[in-house]
N, C-alpha and C positions, 0 to 999 in steps of 0.2 A: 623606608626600606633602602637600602646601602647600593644592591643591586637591580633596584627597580630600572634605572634608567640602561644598563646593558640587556637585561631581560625585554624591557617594551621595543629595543632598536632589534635585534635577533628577529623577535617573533615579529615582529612588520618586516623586517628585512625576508623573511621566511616569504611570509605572502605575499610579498611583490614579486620576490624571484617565480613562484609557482603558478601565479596568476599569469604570469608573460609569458610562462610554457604552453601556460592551457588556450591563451592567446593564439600563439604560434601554432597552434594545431591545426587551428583553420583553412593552414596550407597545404593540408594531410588530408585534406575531406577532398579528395581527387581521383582521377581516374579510377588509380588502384583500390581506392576503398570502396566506392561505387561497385565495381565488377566483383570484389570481395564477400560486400554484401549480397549481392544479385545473386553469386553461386551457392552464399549461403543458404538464401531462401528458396532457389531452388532444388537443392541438395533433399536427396529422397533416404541420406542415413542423419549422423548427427552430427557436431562440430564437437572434435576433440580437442582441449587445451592445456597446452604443456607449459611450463616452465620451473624455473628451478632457482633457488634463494627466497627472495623475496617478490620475485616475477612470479612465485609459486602462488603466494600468497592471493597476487592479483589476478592471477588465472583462477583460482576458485571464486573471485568473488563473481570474477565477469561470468562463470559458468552459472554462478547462484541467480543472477542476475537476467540470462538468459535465459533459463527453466524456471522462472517464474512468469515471463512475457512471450511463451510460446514458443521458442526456439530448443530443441534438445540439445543437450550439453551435457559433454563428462569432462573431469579434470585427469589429468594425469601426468604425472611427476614424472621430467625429463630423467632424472636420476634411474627411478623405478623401468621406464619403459624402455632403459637398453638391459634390464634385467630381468626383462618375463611380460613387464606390462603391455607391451604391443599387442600382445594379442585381443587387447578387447578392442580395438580399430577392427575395425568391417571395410570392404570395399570398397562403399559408398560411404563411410563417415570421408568431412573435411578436418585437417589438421590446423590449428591454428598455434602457434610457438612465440610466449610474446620472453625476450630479452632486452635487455636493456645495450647490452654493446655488442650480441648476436656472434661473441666469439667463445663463449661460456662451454667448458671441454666437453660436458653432458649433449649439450645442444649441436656440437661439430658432429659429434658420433651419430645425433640422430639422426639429422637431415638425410646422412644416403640412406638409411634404415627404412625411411619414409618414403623417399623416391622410389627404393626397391618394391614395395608395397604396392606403389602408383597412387597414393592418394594425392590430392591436390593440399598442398601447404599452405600458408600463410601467415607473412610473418611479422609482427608488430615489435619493433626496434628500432632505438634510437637512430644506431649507426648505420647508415644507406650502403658504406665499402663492405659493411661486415662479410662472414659467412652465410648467414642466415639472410639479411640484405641480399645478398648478393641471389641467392639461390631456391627462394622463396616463389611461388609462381603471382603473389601479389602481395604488395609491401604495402603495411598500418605504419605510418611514420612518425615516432612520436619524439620527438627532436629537441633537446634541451642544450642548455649553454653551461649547465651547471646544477650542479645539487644544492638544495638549500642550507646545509648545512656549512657552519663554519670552515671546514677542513675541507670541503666537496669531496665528502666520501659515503655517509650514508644513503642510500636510496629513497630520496626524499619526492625532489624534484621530479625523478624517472618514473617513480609508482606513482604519484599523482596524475603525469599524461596518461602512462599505461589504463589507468582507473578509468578517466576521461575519455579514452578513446574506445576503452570497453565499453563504457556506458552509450558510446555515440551509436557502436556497432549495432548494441541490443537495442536501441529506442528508433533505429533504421529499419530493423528486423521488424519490429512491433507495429511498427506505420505498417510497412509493407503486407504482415499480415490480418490485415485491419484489427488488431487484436482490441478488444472493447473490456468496459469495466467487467460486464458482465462474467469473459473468458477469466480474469483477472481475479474475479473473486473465486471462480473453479480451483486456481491452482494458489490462492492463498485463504484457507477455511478457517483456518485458525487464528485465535490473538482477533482483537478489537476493529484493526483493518480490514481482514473476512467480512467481520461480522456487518461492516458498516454498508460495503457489498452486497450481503446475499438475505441477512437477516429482516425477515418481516413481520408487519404486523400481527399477523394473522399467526407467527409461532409465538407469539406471545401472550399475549390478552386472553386467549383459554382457562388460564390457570386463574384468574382472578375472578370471583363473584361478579355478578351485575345485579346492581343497585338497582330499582324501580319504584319509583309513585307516583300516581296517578293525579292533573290536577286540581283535584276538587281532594285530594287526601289532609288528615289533620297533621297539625305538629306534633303527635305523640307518635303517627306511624311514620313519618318523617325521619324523627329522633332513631325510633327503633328499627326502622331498614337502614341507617346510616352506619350503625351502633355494632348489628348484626352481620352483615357484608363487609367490614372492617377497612372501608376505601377513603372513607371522611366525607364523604360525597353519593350523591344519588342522581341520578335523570328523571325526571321528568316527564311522563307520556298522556297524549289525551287520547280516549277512548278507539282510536284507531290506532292507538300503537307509534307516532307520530312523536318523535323528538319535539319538547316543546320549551324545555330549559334544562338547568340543572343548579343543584344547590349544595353547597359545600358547607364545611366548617367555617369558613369566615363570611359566609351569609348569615349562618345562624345567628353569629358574630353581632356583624351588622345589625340585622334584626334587635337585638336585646338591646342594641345603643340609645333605639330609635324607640323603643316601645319595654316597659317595666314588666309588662303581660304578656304572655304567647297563647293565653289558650283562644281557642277560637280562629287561630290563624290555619290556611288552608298554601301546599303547596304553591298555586298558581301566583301569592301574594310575597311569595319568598324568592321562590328562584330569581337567577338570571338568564335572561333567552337570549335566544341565539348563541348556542355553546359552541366551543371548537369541536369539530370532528377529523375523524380519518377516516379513510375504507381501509378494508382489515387485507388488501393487496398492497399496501403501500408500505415504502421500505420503512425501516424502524429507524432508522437516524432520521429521516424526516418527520417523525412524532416527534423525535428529539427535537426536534429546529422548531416544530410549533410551540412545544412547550417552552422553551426559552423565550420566543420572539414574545408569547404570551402573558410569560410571567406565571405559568402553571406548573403545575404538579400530577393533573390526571389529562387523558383526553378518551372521547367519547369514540368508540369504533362503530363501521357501520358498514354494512354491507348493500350496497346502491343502494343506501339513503335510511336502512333499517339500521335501529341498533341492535346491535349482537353483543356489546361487551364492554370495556374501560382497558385502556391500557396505562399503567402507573409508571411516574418518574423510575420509580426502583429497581421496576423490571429492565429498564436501558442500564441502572447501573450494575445490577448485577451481572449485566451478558457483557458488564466493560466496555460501553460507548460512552461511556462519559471518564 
């Protein structure tokens, strides 16, 4: 390819410049962002976030990013909110206004708008002399030398700190309110990540039959509770009901290798014992991890030590953990 070697210099010249940004940032995690965060978290409205371009862009995402990790967040377009949108700020919301050179005509306008208000601002911009620098009650400083692009004109460089420093804010926010997997699966339910979260064994394994035979049972009832329950596999139980193996399609397998005849043969001489189990409290990605670590396809549920049920490869892939 003709222009391979301009295309490979570009895109490495791209990520050294943006990497030395995100570098540079480390001298921004300072006073001001400290007390930024600290009001944030204890601010009793929500944090409002403006901006406008492509600062827009990066203000929703840090918003997205925020309400998802426990911190209330609305966006709101600098543009929009000198034409009506102020009004959804409350009292108690914090303003946060990220630009890139903090001198942007929408952004000049707001700032008294904001003051008049009396909310507390906050302002996430390159440029420290700016307007919004200047007049902010606590500066996010995200300080670059240059855009990555050839021309230094696209927003390349500046949305990559902005990004990073939003992430820094909400994984600050997140410490602080001890937010755990658990809160984290609340407010993400949906999609395979949710599910990996909050999904357990116990919503699953219901819908599937359970297999049983007893060990003293023949190879035809065998065959035909295996046949009829439609799992490939059966348990195994001795007269108190007691997990004592289990036999699948590739024992039966086995079995015929070893031996031309089956009549006569009796569960206890087939199975194999000691089968994997779960309790039917245990999250469903970790049947997942037994079944891989095992090399299986079913696992055996149980409830303190009873079996209750089977839970199948299929059922993980149908809910999209796999």
């Amino acid at each position: 390819m003709n222009n391979e070697k301009k295309i490979t210099s570009i895109a490495l010249q791209t990520i050294h410049i943006e990497a030395e940004a995100i570098q540079n940032l480390t001298q921004s995690i300072n006073s001001d962002f400290c007390q930024a965060v600290d009001a944030i978290f204890k601010s009793k409205g929500r944090l409002i976030v403006a901006g406008i371009g492509k600062s827009a862009i990066v203000a929703q995402k840090v918003v997205a990013t925020l309400n998802s990790t426990g911190t209330p967040a609305i966006f709101m377009h600098a543009a929009d909110a000198i034409h009506g949108d102020l009004g959804v700020i409350r009292p108690e919301d914090i303003v946060l206004c990220i630009s890139k050179s903090g001198e942007t005509p929408e952004i000049k306008v707001l700032i008294p708008l904001l003051q008049n208000l009396g909310n507390l601002l906050i302002g996430m911009v390159s440029m420290l002399e700016s307007t919004l620098g200047q007049q902010a009650q606590f500066v996010l400083h995200t300080p670059i030398t240059k855009e990555a692009d050839p021309n230094n004109l696209a927003p390349t460089t500046s949305t990559t700190a902005q990004m990073v420093m939003g992430d820094a804010l909400a994984t600050s926010l997140l410490a602080l309110r001890g937010f755990t997997p658990a809160d984290f699966a609340q407010f993400h339910p949906g999609g395979a990540l949710g599910k990996q979260l909050y999904l357990r064994v116990e919503n699953l394994y219901p819908n599937n039959a359970q297999p049983i035979v007893k060990l003293n049972d023949n190879i035809e009832k065998i065959i035909l509770e295996m046949t009829s329950k439609r799992l490939g596999m059966t348990v195994v139980l001795d007269e108190a009901e007691n997990i004592k193996g289990v036999i699948t399609d590739g024992d039966l397998r086995r079995m015929l290798e070893r031996r031309s005849k089956l009549e006569g043969l009796h569960a206890r001489e087939i199975m194999s014992a000691n089968p994997k189990v779960i309790e039917q409290s245990a999250m469903a990605v970790e049947a997942l991890g037994i079944m891989r670590n095992a090399s299986i396809t079913q696992l055996i549920v149980v409830n303190e030590g009873r079996y209750v049920g089977i839970i199948h490869l299929h059922d993980l892939i149908r809910e999209g953990l796999i």
